[in-house]
C-alpha positions as CSV (number, residue, x, y, z in Angstrom):
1,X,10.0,28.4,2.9
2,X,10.4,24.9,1.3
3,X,7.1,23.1,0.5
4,X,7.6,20.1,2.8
5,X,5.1,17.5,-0.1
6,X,8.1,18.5,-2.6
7,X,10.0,16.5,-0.3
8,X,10.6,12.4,-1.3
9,X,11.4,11.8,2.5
10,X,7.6,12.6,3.3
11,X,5.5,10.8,1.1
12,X,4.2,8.3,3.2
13,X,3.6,11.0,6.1
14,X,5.5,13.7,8.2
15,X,4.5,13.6,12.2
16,X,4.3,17.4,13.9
17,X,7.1,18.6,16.2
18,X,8.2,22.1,17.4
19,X,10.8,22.9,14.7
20,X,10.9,20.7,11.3
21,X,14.7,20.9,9.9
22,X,14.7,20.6,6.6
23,X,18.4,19.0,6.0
24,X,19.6,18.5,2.1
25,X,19.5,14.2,2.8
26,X,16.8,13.9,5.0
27,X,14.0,15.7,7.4
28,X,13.9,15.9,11.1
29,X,11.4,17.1,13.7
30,X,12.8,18.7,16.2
31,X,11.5,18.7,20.4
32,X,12.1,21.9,22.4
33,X,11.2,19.9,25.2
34,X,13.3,17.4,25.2
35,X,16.4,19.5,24.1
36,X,16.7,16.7,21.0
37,X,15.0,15.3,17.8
38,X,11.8,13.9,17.9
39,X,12.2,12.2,14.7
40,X,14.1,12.1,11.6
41,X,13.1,10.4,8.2
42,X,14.9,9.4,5.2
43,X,15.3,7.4,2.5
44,X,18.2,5.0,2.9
45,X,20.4,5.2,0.2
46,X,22.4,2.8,-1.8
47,X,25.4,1.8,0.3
48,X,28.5,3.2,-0.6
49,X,31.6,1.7,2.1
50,X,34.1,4.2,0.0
51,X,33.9,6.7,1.6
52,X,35.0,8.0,5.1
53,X,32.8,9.1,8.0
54,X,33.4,12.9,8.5
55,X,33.4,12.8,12.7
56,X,32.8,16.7,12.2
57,X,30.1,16.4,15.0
58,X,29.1,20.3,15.4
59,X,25.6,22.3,17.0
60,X,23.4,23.2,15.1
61,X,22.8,26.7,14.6
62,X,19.3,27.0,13.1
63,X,17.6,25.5,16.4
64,X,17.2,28.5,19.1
65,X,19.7,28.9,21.8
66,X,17.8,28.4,24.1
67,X,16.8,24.4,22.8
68,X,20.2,23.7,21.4
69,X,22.6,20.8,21.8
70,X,26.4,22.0,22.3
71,X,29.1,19.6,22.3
72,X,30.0,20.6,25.7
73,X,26.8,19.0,26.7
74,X,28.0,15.6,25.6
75,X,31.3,15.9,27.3
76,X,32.3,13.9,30.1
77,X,28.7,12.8,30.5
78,X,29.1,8.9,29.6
79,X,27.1,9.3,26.6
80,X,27.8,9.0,23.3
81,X,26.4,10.6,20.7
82,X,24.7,8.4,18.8
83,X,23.2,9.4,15.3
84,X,19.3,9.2,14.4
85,X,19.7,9.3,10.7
86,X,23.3,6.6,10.6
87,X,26.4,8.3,9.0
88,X,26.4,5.0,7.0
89,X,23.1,5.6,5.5
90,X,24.6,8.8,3.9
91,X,27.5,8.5,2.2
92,X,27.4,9.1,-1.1
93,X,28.9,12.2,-0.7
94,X,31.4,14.1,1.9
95,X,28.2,17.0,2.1
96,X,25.8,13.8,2.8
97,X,27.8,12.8,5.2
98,X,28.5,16.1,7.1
99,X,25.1,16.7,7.0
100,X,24.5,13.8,9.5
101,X,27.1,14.9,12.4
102,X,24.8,17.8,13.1
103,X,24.1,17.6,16.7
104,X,20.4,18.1,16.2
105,X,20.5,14.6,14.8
106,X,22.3,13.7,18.4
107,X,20.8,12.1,21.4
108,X,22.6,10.2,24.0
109,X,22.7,6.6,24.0
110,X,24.9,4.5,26.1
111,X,27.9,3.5,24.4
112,X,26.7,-0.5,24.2
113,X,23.9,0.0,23.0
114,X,25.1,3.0,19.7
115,X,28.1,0.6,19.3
116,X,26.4,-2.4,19.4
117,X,22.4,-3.1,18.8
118,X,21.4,-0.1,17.6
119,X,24.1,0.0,14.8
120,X,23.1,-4.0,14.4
121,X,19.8,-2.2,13.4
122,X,20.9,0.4,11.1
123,X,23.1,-2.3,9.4
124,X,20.0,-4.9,8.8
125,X,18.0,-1.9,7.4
126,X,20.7,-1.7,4.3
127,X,20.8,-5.0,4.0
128,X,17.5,-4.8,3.7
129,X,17.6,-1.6,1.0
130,X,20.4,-3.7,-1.0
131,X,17.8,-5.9,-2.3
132,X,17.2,-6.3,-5.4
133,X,13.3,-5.8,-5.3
134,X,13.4,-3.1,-2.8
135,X,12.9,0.1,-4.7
136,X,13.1,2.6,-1.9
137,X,13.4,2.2,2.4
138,X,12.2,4.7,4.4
139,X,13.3,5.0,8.0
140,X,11.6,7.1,11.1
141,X,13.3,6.9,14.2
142,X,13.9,8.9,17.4
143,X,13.9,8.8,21.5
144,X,11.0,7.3,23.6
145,X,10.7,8.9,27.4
146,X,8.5,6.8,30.1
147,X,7.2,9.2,32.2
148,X,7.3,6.8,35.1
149,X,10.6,6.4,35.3
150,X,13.2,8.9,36.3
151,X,15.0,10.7,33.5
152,X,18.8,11.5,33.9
153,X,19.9,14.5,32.0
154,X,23.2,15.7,30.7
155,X,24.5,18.9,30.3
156,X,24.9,21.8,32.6
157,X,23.6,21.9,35.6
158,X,22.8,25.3,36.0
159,X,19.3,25.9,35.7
160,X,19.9,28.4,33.0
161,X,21.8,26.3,31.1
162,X,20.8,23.6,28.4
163,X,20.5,20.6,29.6
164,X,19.3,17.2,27.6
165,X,17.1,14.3,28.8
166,X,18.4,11.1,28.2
167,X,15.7,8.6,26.6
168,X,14.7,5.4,27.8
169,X,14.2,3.8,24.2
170,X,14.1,4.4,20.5
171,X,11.8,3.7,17.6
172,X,12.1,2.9,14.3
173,X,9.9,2.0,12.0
174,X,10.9,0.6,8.1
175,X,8.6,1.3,5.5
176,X,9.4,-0.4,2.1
177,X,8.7,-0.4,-1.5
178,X,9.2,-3.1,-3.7
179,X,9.6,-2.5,-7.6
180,X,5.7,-4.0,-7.8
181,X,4.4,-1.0,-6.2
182,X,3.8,-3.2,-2.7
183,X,4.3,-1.8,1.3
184,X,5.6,-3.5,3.8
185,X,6.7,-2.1,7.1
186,X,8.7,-2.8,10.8
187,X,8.7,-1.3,13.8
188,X,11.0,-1.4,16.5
189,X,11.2,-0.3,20.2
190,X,14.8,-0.4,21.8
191,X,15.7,0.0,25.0
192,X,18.6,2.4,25.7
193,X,20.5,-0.5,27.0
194,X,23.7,-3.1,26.2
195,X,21.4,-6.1,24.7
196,X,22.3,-9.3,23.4
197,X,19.0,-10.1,22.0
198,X,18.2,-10.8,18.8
199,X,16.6,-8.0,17.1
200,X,13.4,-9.4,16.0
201,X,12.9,-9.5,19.7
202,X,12.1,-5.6,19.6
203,X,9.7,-5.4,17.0
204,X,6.4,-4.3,18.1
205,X,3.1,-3.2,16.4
206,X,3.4,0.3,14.5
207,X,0.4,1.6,16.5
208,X,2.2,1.1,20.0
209,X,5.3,3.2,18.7
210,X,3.0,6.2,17.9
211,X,1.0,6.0,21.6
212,X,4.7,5.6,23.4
213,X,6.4,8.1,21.2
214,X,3.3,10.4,21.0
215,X,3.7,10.9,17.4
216,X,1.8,9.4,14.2
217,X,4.1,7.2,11.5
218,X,3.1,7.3,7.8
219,X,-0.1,9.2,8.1
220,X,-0.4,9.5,4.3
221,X,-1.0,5.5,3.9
222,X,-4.8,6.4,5.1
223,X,-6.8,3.5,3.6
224,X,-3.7,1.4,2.0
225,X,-3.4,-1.8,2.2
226,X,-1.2,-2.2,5.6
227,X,-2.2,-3.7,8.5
228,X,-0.6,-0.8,11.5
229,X,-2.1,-3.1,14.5
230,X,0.3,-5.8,13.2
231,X,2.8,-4.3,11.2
232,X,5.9,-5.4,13.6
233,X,4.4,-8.6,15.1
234,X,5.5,-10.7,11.9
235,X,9.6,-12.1,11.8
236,X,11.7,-9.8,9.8
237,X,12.3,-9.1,6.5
């Protein structure tokens, strides 16, 4: 079994989930309960616009049947499915880029918002990576459920069937390191939504992502320098 701290994606912290999928690109933690990642972490790498996405969207075979995504489950449901870890992000190679259209790395987002702000997102991040003093970005992100609000699901119906929850919001937080050794870090919460808002309107303090998600970001920083109460209440980068 692969030592996860021989891993770059986890230096700054790996959160627990029921299955952790260790991909050859990046790391994701993966929810029996909700059908879906919990999170997934990377390191963004240098963009490459070259090369094609591969659109080989296909299940994941290592997660048990019984917890697994099929593509039939996205199927006429209204939802796309809309990547955790961006097919941008990885596309150095055609394998990197594969690697991301694993369903496990799927969770239904309404078409405005995948096509629209939360790609606006993914696309800042780079910009952000393309820097010149940025020497590495690290990105967590996955699906937010309120429990006082109803949750639609997709999939089959039958009770013995898989069927996914849709979430109402997604996380990401943006840890960076500039070539002086120095941390700086984002967070966002995004409703699962068509929004025109601009996206510094979504950031919100790291510590607030971890008590809504249930999950805690960048453990490892433990008595660094980084302010977690205010991490996403400055303007962005």
């Amino acid at each position: 079994m692969e030592i996860p701290d021989t891993r770059r994606e986890v230096r700054y912290g790996m959160p627990a989930a029921d299955q952790v999928v260790f991909n050859r690109h990046y790391v994701l933690g993966y929810s029996y309960y909700f059908r879906q990642a919990k999170w997934a972490l990377e390191i963004v790498d240098p963009d490459n616009p070259g090369l094609e996405r591969s659109d080989n969207f296909r299940p994941d075979y290592r997660i048990p049947p019984a917890f697994r995504a099929d593509l039939v489950d996205y199927a006429g449901s209204g939802y796309d499915r809309g990547h955790l870890i961006a097919s941008a992000d990885k596309k150095e190679t055609e394998l990197q880029n594969s690697e991301t259209f694993l369903l496990s790395n799927m969770s239904p987002q309404k078409p405005r918002f995948n096509r629209e702000v939360w790609s606006d997102l993914e696309a800042e991040v780079r910009r952000l990576n393309a820097k010149p003093k940025i020497l590495e970005t690290y990105v967590i992100c996955g699906p937010v459920f309120y429990f006082d609000k109803a949750v639609e699901c997709i999939g089959d119906e039958d009770e013995n069937e898989v069927t996914i929850p849709v979430p109402h919001a997604y996380f990401k937080s943006v840890l960076t390191e500039n070539n002086k050794g120095a941390l700086n870090m984002w967070s966002f919460v995004l409703p699962n939504e068509e929004s025109g808002e601009s996206l510094d309107t979504f950031l919100v303090p790291t510590t607030w992502v971890e008590r809504i998600a249930g999950i805690h970001l960048w453990d490892n920083l433990t008595g660094r320098k980084i302010d977690r109460e205010k991490s996403g209440v400055r303007k962005m980068w």
